[in-house]
C-alpha positions in Angstrom: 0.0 0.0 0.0 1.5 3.1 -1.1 2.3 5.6 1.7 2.2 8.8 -0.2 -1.7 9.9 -0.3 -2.1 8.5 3.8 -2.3 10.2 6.7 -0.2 9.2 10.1 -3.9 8.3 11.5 -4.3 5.9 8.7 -0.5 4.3 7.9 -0.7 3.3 11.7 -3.5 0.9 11.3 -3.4 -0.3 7.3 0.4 0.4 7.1 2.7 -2.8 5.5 -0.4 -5.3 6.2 -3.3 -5.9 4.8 -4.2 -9.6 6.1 -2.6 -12.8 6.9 -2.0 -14.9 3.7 -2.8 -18.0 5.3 -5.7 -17.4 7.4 -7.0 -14.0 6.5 -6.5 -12.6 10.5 -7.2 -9.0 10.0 -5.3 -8.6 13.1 -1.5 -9.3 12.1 -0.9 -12.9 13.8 2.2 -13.6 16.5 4.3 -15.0 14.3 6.3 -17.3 17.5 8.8 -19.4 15.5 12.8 -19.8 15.3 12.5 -20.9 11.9 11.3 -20.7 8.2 10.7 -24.1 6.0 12.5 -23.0 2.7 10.3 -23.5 -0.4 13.3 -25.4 -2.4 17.4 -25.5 -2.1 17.5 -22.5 -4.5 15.0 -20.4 -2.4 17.5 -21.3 0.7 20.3 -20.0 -2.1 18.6 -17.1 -2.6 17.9 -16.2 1.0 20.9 -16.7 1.9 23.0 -14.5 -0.9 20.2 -11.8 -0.8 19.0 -12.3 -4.6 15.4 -12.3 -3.0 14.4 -10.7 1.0 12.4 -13.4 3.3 12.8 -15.1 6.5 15.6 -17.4 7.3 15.8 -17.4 11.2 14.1 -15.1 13.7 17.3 -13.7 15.3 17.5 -11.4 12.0 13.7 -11.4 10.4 10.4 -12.3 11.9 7.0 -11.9 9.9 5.5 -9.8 13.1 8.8 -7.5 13.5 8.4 -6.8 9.5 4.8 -5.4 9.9 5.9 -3.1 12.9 9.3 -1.9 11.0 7.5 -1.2 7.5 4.5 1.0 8.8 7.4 3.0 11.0 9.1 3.2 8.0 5.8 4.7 6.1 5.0 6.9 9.2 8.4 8.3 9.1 8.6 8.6 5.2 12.1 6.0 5.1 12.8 3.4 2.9 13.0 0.5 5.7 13.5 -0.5 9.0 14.8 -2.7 11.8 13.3 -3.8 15.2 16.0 -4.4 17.7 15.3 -5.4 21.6 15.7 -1.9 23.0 16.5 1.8 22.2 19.7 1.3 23.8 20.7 -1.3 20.8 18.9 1.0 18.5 21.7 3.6 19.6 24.4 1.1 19.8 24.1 -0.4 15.9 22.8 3.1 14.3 26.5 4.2 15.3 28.4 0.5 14.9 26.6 0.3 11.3 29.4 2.9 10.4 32.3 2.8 12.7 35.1 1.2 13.2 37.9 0.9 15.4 39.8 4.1 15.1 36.8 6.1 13.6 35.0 8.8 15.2 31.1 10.3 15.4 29.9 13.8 16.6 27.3 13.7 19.5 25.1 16.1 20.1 25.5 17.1 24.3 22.0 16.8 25.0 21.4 13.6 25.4 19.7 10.9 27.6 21.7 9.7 30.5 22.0 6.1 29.4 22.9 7.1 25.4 25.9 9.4 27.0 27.4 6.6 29.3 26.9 4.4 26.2 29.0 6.6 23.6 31.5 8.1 26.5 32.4 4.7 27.8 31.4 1.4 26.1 31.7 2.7 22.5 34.8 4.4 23.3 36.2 1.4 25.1 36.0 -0.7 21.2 37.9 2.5 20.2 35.3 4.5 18.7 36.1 8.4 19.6 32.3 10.2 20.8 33.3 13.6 20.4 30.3 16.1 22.1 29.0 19.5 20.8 26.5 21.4 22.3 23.8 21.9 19.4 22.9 25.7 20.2 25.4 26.3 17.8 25.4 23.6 15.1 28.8 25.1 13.1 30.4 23.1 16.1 29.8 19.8 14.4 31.5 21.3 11.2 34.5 21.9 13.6 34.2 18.7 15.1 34.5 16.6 11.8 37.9 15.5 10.3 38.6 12.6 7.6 37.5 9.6 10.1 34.2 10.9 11.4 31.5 8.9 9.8 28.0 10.4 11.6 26.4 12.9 13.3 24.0 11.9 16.5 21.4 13.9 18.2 17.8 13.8 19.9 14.8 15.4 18.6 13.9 17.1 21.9 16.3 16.0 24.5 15.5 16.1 28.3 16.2 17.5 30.9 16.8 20.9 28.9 14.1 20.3 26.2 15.9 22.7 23.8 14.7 20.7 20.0 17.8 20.5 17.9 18.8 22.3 14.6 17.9 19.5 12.7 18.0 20.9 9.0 21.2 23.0 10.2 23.4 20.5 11.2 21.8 18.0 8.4 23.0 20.4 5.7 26.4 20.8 7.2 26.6 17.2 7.1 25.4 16.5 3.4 28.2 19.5 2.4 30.7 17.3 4.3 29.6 13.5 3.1 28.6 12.7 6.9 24.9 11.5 7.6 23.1 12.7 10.7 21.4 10.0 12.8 18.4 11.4 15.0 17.1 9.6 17.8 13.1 10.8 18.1 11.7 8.3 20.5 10.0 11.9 22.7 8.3 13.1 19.4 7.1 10.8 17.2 4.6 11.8 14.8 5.0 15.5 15.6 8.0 15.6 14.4 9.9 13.9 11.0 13.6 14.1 10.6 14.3 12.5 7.1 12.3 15.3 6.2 14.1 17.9 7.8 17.6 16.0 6.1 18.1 13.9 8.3 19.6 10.0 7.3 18.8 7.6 9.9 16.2 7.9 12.5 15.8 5.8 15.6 13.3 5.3 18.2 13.2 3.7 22.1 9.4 2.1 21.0 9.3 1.0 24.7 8.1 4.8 25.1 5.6 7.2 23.1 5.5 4.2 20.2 4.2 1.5 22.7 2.6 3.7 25.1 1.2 0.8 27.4 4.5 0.4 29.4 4.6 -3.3 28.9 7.8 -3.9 26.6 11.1 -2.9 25.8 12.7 -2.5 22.3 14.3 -0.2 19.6 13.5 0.5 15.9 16.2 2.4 13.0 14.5 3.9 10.1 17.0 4.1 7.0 15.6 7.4 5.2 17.4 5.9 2.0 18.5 9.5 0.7 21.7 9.7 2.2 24.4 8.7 -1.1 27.2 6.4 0.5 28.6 6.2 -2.5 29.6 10.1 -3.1 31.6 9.9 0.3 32.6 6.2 -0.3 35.7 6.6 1.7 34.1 7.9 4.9 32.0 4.4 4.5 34.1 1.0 3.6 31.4 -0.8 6.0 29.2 -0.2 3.2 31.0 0.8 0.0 34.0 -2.4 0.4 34.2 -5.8 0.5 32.9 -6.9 4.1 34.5 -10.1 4.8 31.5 -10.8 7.1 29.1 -11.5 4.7 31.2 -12.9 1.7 32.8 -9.8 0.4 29.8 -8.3 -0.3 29.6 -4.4 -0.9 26.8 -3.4 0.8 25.4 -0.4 -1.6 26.3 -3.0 -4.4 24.3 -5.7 -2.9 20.7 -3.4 -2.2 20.8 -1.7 -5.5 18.1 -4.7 -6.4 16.3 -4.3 -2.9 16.0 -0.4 -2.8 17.9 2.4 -1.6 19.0 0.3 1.7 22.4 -0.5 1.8 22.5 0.9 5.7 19.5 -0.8 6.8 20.2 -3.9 5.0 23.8 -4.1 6.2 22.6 -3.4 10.1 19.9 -6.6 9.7 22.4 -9.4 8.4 25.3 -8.3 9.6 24.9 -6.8 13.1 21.8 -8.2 13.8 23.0 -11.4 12.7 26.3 -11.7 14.9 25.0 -9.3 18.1 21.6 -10.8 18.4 19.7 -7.7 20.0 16.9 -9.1 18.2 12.7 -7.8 19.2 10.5 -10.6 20.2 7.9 -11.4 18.2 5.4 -11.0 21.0 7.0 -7.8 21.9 6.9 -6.5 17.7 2.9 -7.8 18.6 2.6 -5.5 21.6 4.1 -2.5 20.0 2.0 -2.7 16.8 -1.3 -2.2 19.2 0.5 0.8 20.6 1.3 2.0 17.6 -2.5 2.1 16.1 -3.3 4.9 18.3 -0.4 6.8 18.4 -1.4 10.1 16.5 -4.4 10.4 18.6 -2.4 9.6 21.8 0.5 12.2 20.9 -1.8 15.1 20.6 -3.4 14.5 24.1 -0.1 14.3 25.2 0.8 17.4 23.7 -2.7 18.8 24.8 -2.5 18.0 28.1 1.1 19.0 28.7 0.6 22.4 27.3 -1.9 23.1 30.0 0.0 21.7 32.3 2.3 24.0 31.8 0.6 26.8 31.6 -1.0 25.6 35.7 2.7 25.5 36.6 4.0 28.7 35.1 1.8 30.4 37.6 2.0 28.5 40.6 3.6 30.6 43.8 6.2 27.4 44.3 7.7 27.1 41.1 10.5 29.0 39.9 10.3 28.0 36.1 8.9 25.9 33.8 10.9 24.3 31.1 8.7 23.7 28.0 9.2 24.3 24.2 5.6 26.5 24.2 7.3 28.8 26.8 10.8 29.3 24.7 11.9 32.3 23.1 14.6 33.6 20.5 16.2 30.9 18.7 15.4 27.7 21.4 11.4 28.8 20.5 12.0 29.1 16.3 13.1 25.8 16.4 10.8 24.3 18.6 8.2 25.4 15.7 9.9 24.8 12.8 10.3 20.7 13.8 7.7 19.7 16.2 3.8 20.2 14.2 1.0 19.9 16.8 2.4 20.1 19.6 5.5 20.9 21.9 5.7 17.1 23.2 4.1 15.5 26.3 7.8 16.4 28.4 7.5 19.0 30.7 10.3 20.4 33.4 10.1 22.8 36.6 12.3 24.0 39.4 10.7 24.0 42.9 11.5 27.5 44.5 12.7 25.5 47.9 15.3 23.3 46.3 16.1 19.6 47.0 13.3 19.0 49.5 10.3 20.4 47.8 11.3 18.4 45.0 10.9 15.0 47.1 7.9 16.5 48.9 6.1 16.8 45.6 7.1 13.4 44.3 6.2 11.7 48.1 2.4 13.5 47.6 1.4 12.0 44.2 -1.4 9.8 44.4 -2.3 9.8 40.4 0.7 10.3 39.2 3.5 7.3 38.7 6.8 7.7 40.7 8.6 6.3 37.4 12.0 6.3 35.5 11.0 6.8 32.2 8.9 8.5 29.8 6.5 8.0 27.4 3.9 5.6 29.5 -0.2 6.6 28.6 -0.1 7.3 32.0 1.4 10.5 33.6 5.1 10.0 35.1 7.2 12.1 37.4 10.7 11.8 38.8 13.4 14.2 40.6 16.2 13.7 38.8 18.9 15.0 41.5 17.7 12.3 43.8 17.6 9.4 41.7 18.7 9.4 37.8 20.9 12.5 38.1 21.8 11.2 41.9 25.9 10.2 41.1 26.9 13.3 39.3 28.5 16.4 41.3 26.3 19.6 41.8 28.0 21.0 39.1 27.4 18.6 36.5 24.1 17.8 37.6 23.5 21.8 36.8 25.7 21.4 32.9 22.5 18.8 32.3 20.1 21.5 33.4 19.3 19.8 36.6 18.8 21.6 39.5 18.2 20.8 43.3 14.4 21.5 42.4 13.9 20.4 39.1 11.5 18.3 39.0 10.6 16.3 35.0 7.0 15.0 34.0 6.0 13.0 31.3 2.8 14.1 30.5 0.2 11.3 29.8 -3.8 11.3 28.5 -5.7 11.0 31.8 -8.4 13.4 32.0 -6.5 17.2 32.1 -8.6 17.7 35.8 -7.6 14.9 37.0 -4.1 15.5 36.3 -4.4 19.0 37.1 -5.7 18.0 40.4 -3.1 15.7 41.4 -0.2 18.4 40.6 -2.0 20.9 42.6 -2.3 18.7 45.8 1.1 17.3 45.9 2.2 21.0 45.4 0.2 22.0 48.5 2.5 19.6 50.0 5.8 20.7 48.5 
C-alpha cells in the first residue's frame, strides 16, 4: 500500500499489512517461530546470498517484526526499518553500522543519561572516539568533523533541557561534508519527521511514546534511503568495500536490487545477525497495538502538557517551567519549525525551595506514577537529582540542566482535571 496519499492516523492501522495470507486474520498474527521451511534449495540459495528478501531465522527477520518496522518506515517517510530489543541497541548499531575501530562520530551534548554513558564509555572502550557539541550552535559539528568521522547523532527534543535541535542546520552541514546525521526521536514521534528535515537515519526507544502501554522494551532504525554512501565512499568501507563478514559483499552494491538500503540492509544481516539484540515477536505484537493509536495519543499528550504547563507557570512554588511552548529567541524558532501539533508530552520545573520540595512533591502523588522513564499513557514524574541524576557532582548535575528543584513530567492522556488535580495537591504539600 502506497504511503504517499495517507495520513499518520491511517498508515498506523493499514500500514505494510493488509491480512494474513494463510488465514486471512485482519489482526497481524504472533508470528512465534525460530525458523522458516525454505520452499526449495535454490529459495534457501537465494535467501541466503540476498537475490530475493524473506525469513531465514528469527534472530534477523520475523513476519511480526516486519509489519511493525514497514508501517514505522511509512510513518516516518524512510525506505526501511529494523526492530532491535531496545533503544539502547537501537543507539548502539545506528553508530556501529558505520564505525570502526579508530573512527569517530559527533554527538550532540544533549542527550539521555543512558545514550551518553553508552558513547562516553562502552563505544569508546571498542575505540570508537564520541566527540560532544553542544547543538545551540550547530557550526560546532563542522568543527568537530575530520577525515575519520562517519556520523552525526542527536535527539529530537532531548530532556532534561528540552531545547529541540537544529535538525535541517546540522543536516546540511553534514550533506556539504559527506557525513549522515542519525536522530534519535523516541520523545516526538509523529509531531515531528527528521528524514524530512535531512536527516539520514532515524531511531526510536518504542518501549516509550511508540508502545505507550508500558509493557515492553525494544528499539526501531528507520533508513531514510536518501543519504548517497557512494559520493563519500571513503568515509563508508562498512558499506562501499568488500565486508568479509558477509562474503565480500559491498553493501550499496548488494541493495541496489532491494532499494535504496544498503545501511539498513547491512545493520539486519550483519549486526543483527552476529549481536543478536533481536525484538521478540510477542513484543513486535505488543508495539504494533500501541502504535495504532499513536497520533491520537500524541496530541493528548501534547494537549494536556501544554496546560499543564501553563498551571505551573503560575504556581507561587515554582520558579520555572521548562517547555518548548514557553521558549523564546532561537530555542522557541526551532521548537516550531520541527515539532507540528504540539511541543511534546515532556514537561520540566524547578521548585522555589530546592532539593526538598522536589521529594515532597514526588512523596504526595497519588495519580501520578513515581517512574523512571517517559512516554507511558499514564502521567510519570521523577526528581532527577535524587535518583537518575543522583551520582553526578552539583555542578554537572546543573551542565545537564538539573537543578536541586527540578522536577521532569512525562505528560500522559488522563483526564487534564484529573491530572491538574493531582499536581496541585502534591504542590500543597511541597
Amino acid at each position: 500500500m502506497a504511503s504517499r496519499n495517507l495520513h499518520p492516523e491511517t498508515i498506523v492501522l493499514h500500514g505494510g499489512y493488509r491480512q494474513d495470507d494463510g488465514t486471512g486474520s485482519v489482526a497481524v498474527p504472533i508470528y512465534q517461530t525460530t525458523s522458516y521451511q525454505f520452499k526449495t534449495t535454490q529459495h534457501a540459495e537465494n535467501l541466503f546470498a540476498l537475490r530475493e528478501l524473506g525469513n531465514i531465522y528469527t534472530r534477523i527477520m520475523n513476519p511480526t517484526c516486519d509489519v511493525l518496522e514497514r508501517r514505522v518506515a511509512m510513518l516516518d517517510g524512510g525506505a526501511a526499518a529494523l526492530a532491535v530489543s531496545s533503544g539502547q541497541a537501537a543507539s548502539t548499531l545506528a553508530i556501529m553500522n558505520l564505525c570502526r575501530s579508530g573512527d569517530n562520530f559527533v554527538s550532540s551534548t544533549d542527550l539521555y543519561g543512558g545514550t551518553w554513558n553508552l558513547f562516553a564509555n562502552t563505544i569508546s572502550a571498542m575505540g570508537v572516539e564520541a566527540r560532544f557539541v553542544d547543538p545551540a550552535d550547530p557550526e560546532g559539528f563542522a568543527r568537530a568533523t575530520d577525515a575519520n568521522t562517519r556520523c552525526y547523532y542527536a535527539e529530537t527534543l532531548p530532556n532534561p533541557k528540552l531545547h529541540v535541535f537544529p535538525i535541517r542546520e546540522v543536516a546540511e552541514i553534514g550533506r556539504s561534508l559527506g557525513v549522515p546525521l542519525i536522530v534519535d526521536n523516541t520523545a516526538a514521534p509523529v509531531i515531528c519527521r527528521p528524514l524530512e528535515h535531512g536527516a539520514a537515519v532515524v531511531m526510536y526507544s518504542t518501549t516509550k511514546y511508540i508502545g505507550g502501554h508500558g509493557t515492553s522494551i525494544g528499539g526501531l532504525i528507520v533508513d531514510g534511503g536518501s543519504f548517497d554512501w557512494e559520493a563519500s565512499a571513503e568515509r563508508f568501507p562498512n558499506l562501499t568495500e568488500p565486508d568479509p563478514s558477509y562474503h565480500g559483499a559491498i553493501w550499496t552494491e548488494a541493495a541496489k536490487p532491494l532499494g535504496p538500503i544498503a545501511y539498513i540492509l547491512r545493520a539486519r544481516v550483519v549486526l543483527l545477525r552476529d549481536i543478536g539484540t533481536a525484538m521478540s515477536p510477542f513484543n513486535a505484537f505488543l508495539f504494533i497495538q500501541g502504535l495504532e493509536t499513536l497520533p491520537l495519543r500524541m496530541q493528548r499528550h501534547c494537549d494536556n502538557a501544554a496546560q499543564v504547563a501553563a498551571y505551573l507557570k503560575d504556581h507561587a512554588k515554582v520558579a520555572r517551567v521548562i517547555f518548548p511552548g514557553f521558549q523564546s529567541g532561537v530555542m522557541r524558532k526551532r521548537a516550531d519549525t520541527y515539532l507540528a501539533g504540539g511541543y511534546g508530552a515532556l514537561v520540566g520545573f524547578e521548585l522555589k525551595d530546592g532539593r526538598e520540595a522536589g521529594r515532597r512533591f514526588i512523596d504526595a502523588l497519588q495519580l501520578v506514577y513515581h517512574v523512571a522513564n517517559i512516554g507511558d499513557a499514564r502521567t510519570l514524574a521523577i526528581h532527577p537529582a535524587t535518583t537518575t541524576h543522583s551520582q553526578l557532582s552539583p555542578e554537572d548535575r546543573m551542565a545537564t540542566g538539573v537543578s536541586e528543584g527540578y522536577v521532569r513530567l512525562s505528560v500522559g492522556i488522563e483526564h487534564i482535571d484529573d491530572i491538574l488535580a493531582d499536581v496541585a495537591q502534591a504542590l500543597a504539600q511541597a
